[in-house]
C-alpha positions in Angstrom: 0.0 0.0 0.0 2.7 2.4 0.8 4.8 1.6 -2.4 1.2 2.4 -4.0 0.6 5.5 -2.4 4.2 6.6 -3.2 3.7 5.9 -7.5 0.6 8.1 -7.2 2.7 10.8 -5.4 5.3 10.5 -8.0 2.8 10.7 -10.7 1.7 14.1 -9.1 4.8 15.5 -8.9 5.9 14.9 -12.3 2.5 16.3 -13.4 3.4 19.5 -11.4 5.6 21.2 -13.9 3.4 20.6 -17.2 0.3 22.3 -14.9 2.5 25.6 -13.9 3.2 25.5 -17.8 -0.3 25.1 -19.2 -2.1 26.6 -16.5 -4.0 30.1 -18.4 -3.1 28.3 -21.8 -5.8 27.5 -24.0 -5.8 23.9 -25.4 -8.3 22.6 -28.1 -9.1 19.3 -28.1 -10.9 17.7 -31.1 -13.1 14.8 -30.4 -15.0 12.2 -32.2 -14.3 8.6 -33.2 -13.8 5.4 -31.2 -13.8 7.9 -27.8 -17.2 8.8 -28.6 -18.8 5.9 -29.0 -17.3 3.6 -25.9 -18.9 4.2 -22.8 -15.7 3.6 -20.8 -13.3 5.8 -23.3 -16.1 8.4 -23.3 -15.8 8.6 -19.8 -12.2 8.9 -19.5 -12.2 11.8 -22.1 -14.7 13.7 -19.9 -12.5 13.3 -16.5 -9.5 14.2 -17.8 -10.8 17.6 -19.6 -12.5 18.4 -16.0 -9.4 17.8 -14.7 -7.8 20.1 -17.1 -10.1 23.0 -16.4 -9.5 22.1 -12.1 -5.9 23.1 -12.3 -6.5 26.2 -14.2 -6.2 25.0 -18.4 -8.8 26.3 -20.9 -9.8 23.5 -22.8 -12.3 23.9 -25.7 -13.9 20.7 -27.3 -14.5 20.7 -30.4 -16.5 17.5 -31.5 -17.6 15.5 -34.7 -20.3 13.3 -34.8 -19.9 11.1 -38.1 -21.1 7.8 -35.9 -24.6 9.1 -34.9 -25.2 11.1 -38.2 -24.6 7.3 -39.7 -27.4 6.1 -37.0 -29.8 8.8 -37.5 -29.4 8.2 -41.2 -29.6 4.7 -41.3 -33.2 4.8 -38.9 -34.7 6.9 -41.5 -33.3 4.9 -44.6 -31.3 7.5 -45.6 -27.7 6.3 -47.4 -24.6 7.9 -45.7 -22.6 8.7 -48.7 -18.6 9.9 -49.0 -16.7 11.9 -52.1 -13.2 12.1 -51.2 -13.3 11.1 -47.6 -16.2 13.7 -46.8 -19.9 13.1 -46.6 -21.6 14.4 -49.0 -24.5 16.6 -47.7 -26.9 17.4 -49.6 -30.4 20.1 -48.1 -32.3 16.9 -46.2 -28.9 15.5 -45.6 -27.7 19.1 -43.9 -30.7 19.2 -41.8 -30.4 16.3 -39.8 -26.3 16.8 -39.6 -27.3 20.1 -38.0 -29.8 18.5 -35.8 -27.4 15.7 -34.5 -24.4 17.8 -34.1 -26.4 21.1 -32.5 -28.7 18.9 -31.0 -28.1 15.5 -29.3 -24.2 15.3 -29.4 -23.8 18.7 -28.4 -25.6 18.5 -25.2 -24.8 14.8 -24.2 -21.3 16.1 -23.8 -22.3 19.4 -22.2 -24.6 17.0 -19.8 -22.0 14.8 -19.0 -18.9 17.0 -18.3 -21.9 18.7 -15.6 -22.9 15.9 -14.2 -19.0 14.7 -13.5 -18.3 18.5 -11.8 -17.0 20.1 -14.4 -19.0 23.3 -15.8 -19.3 23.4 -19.9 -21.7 25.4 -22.5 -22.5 24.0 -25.8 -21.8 26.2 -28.9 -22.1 25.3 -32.8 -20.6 27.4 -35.4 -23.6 29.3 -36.1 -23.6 30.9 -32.5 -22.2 34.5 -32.8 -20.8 33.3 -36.5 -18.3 31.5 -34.5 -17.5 29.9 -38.4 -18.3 31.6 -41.4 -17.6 29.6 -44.6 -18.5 29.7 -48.5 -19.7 26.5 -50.4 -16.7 24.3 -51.0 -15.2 24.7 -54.6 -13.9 21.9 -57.1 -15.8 18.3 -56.0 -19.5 18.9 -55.7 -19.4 17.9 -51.8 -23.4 19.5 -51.2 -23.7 21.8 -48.0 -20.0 21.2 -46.8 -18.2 24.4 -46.5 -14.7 26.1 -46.4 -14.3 28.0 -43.3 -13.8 31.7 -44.2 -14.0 33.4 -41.3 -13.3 32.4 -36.7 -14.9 35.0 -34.9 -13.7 34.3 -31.3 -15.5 36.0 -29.0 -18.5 33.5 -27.8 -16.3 31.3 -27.4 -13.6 33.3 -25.7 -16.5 34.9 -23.1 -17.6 31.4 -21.9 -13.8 30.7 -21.1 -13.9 34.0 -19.2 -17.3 32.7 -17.7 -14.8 29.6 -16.6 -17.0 27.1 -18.8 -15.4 24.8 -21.3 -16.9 25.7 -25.0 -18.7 22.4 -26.5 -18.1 23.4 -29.8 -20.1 21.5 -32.7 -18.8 22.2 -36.5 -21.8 23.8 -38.3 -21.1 26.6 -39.8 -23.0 30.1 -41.0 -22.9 30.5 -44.6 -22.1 33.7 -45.9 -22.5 32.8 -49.2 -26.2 31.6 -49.3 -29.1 31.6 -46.8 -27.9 28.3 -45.9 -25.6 26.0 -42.5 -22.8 23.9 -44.1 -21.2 20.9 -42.5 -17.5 21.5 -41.8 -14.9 18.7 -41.3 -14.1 18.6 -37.2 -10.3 18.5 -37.8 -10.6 21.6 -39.6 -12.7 23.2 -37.9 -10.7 22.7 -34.5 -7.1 23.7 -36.7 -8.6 27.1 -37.5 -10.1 27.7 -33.9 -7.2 26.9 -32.2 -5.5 29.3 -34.4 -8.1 32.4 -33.9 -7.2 31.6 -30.3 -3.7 31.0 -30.4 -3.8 28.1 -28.7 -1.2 26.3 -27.1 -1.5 23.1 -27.8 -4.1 21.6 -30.5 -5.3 17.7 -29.3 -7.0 15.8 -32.7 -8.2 12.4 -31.2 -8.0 9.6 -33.7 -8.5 5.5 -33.1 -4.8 5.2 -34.0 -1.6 5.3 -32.1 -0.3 7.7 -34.2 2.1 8.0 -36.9 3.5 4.3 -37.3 6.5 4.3 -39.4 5.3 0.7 -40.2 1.3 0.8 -40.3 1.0 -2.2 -38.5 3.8 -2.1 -36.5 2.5 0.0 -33.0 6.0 -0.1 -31.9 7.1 1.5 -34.4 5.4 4.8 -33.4 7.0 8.0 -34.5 6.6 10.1 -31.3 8.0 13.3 -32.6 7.8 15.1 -36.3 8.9 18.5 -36.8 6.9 20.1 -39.7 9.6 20.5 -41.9 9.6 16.4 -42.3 6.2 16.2 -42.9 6.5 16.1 -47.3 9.5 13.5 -47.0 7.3 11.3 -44.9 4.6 11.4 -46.9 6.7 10.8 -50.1 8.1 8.0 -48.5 4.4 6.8 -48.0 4.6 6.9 -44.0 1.5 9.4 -43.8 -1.0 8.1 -45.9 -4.8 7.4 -46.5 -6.7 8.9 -43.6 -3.8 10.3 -41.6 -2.8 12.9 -44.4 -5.8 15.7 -43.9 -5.3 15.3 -39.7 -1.3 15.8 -40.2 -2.3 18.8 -42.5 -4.9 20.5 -40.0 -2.0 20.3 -37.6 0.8 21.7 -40.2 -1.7 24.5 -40.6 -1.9 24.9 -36.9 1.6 25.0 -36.7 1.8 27.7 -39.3 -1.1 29.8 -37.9 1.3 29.8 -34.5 -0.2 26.8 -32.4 2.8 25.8 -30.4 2.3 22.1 -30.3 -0.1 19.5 -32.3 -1.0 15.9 -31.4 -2.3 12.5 -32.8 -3.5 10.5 -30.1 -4.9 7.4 -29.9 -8.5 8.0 -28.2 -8.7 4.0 -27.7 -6.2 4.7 -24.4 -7.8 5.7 -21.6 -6.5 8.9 -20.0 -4.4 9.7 -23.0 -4.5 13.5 -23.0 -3.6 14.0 -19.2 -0.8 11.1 -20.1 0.3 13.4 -23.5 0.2 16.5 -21.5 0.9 16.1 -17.5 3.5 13.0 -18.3 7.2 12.8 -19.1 6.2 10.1 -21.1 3.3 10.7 -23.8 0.7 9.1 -25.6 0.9 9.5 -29.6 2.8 11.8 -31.9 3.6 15.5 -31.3 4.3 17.5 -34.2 5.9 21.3 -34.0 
């Protein structure tokens, strides 16, 4: 018991210097995937972004929803249909996306962070234009839009309010009398930058960047941005990983300090990426 009581000690005190270095910063934290839909991982997300906010970090959430828009479709025979990786989203398509998002995902994760002591307000893109966008160009994608504008101050007056902002990634048109869908990653790259965040957190079901893709211990725990292009030519970021390296390369160049890829399957894996000597994913600056 002793020897117990003494790890969980040391665990505090090697948290103590990554809390008097984050404590006033602002950290976004996307959210969506396998963590959303695991009871026990949803759980551990929640606890560790109340603990956050306890010793003193602003964390915005900024969630997806793709696995209950596919539900919601699918009860009212709808087909879920992809163009390049995004769902195309087309008027009826866009109107239950909004409700979903806005609607039920929004406030089970406002509901839940209050009921485990935290304190958090739910926000979509369409409150105080929080995201502006135009009608994505090239691919017909439907309703999915190209953020064009972050305006920062709803979300930056719940933070002074000491609430976390639930943010959900609809966005106002200003282009047509219309909401578009925005992809989460984005969405949370471009936030974090009209907030100049510290640190940007995209939570993915992988552990990383794998130097061998199925090789977990091969994990490349570090990437400076200048490396990203080689690695990619060399085939290491591919398929899916490529848009969520870019978001954070566009962090990085918007003035985001730090990005991460970590594996939401890990319980605890932010407070072990941030408040740990050790880590849980890849960091890239």
């Amino acid at each position: 018991m002793i020897n117990h009581n003494s790890e969980r000690a040391q665990t505090l005190v090697e948290a103590l210097p990554y809390i008097q270095r984050f404590t006033g910063k602002v950290i976004v934290i996307k959210y969506g995937g396998n963590a959303m839909i695991s009871p026990e991982l949803f759980d551990a997300v929640m606890e560790d972004i109340i603990l956050l906010q306890l010793v003193g970090i602003h964390v915005v959430l900024v969630h997806g929803g793709g696995p209950e828009i596919n539900d919601m479709l699918d009860r009212l025979g709808m087909v879920s249909r992809f163009v390049n990786g995004l769902r195309y989203t087309d008027k009826e398509t866009m109107d239950i996306v909004q409700s979903v998002l806005c609607g039920k995902v929004n406030k089970d994760l406002v509901s839940t962070i209050t009921r485990k002591g935290g304190s958090a307000i739910g926000l979509c893109g369409i409150d105080g234009k929080l995201f502006e966008a135009c009608k994505m160009v090239g691919e017909d994608y439907g309703y999915v839009g190209d953020i064009s504008g972050v305006n920062t101050a709803v979300v930056l007056q719940a933070i002074k309010d000491n609430h976390i902002p639930v943010v959900a990634t609809v966005a106002f048109g200003i282009d047509d009398d219309t909401s578009y869908n925005i992809n989460a990653d984005t969405a949370a790259a471009k936030l974090a930058i009209a907030l100049k965040a510290e640190k940007l957190i995209i939570l993915t079901n992988t552990r990383g960047v794998l130097r061998e893709k199925d090789d977990e211990d091969t994990l490349i725990k570090v990437i400076k941005s200048s490396e990203i292009t080689a690695l990619m030519e060399d085939g290491i970021i591919a398929g899916g990983m490529i848009p969520k390296i870019e978001c954070c390369a566009d962090a990085i160049a918007g003035g985001v300090r730090r990005t991460h890829i970590l594996d939401g399957r890990i319980p605890h894996s932010i407070l072990i990426e941030m408040l740990t000597d050790e880590g849980a994913g890849t960091m890239i600056y």
